[in-house]
C-alpha positions, 0 to 999 in steps of 0.5 A, a space after each residue: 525510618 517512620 516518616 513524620 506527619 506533616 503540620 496542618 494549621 489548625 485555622 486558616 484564614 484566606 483573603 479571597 482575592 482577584 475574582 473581577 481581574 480573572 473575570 477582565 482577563 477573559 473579557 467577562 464581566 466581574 459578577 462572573 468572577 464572583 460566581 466562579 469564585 464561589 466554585 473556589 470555595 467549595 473545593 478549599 472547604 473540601 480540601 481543609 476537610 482532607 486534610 484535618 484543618 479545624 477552622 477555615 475563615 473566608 474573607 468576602 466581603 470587607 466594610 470597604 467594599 460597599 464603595 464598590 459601583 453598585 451595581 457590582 455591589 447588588 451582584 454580590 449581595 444576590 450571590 451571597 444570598 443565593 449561597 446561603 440557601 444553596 451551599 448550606 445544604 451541602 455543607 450541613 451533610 459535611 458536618 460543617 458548622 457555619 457562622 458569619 461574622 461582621 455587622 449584619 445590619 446592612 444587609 437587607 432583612 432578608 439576608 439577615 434572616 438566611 443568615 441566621 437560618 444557614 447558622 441554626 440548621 449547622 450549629 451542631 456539626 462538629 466538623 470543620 467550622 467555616 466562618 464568613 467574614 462579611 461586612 467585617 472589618 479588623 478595626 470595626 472587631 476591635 472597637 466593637 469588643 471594647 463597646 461590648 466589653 464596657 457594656 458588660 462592665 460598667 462600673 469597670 474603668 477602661 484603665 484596668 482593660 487587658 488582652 485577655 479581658 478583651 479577647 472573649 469579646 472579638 470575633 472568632 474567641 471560641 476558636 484558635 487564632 489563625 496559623 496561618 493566613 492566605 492571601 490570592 491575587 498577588 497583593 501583599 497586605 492584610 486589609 483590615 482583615 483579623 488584625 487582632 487575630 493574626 499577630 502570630 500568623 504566617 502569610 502566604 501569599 499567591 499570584 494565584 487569582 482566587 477563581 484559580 485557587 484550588 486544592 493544590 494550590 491549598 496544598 501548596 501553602 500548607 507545605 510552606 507553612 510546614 516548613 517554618 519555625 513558629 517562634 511567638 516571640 522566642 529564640 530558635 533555641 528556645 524551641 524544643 525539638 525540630 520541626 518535622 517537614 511537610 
């Protein structure tokens, strides 16, 4: 008998968490985690790649994080940076098409500029689409939707607004919602991370410490995420057919 292909999430999201615990737990300091951190990334990119997912989301820097002691703050300010010139490359001879979402007016002008630079040199891939949160909160998305929203329509009281006015106007519109959300480090909450968008997504959540977290861990999840029945809202019975297992 023919086996069926196993379901891959089209958009998966990831909290990226636990890079200043791996590094305490070797007695290193934090920065080290967030570099190796970094190693992380480009093997979940590579695996999404492997196995046809569309979307992936990073989570890497959350409006909360600027509290942070400063230090550790310019650390990761100066990896990101390095990141933006560095990684970009590889991932344009991927066909990765780049984006960073969240408000970009904090960072310094010149990490606004790389910025926009990685996002032009990987506009026209068609590959996987990577998207950054930095500085990126889910409450910030939606109050800036409702601003830019009202500013498109300003003869329009809000009283008539609905989800599907809004929608265009968060982050990630041009893409499917998440299927599925991730998240390392054995913490269970979202942390205002995609609130809007992950209303039908499945969590995952892993001990695993992000700098840890590879391809087979990816692997790990995607079989779980196979294994559920996507109800959004309805009845098992409402469910056509049966979900064929990873």
């Amino acid at each position: 008998m023919k086996s069926l292909a196993p379901i891959i999430p089209r958009h998966i999201a990831i909290i990226m968490d636990g890079n200043g615990r791996w590094a305490k737990s070797r007695s290193l300091p934090r920065f080290v985690g967030h570099e190796r951190g970094l190693a992380a990334v480009r093997k979940v990119v590579a695996r999404c790649r492997e196995r046809g997912v569309d979307a992936l989301t990073l989570f890497a820097f959350s409006t909360e994080n600027w509290r942070r002691p400063p230090e550790e703050v310019s650390k990761l300010m100066d990896i990101f940076g390095w990141a933006l010139v560095r990684e970009v490359a590889k991932l344009h001879e991927s066909n990765v098409r780049l984006r960073v979402i969240g408000e970009r007016n904090r960072f310094s002008s010149d990490i606004q500029q790389k910025i926009s630079d990685a996002e032009a040199k990987t506009a026209t891939n068609d590959g996987l689409t990577l998207t950054i949160a930095a500085n990126y909160g889910g409450r910030w998305d939606m109050v800036k939707a409702v601003q830019d929203w009202s500013l498109a329509h300003p003869d329009t009281p809000l009283s008539v607004l609905t989800e599907s006015d809004l929608s265009p106007y968060l982050a990630l519109a041009d893409l499917p919602e998440p299927d599925l959300l991730i998240r390392t480090g054995g913490e269970k909450r979202i942390s205002n991370f995609l609130l809007w968008q992950l209303a039908y997504a499945e969590f995952y959540f892993t001990d695993a410490l992000w700098p840890s977290f590879d391809g087979e861990h990816l692997d790990e999840a995607i079989a779980d995420f196979a294994k559920r029945q996507r109800r959004f809202g309805m009845t098992g019975d409402q469910i056509v057919g049966e979900k064929p297992s990873a």
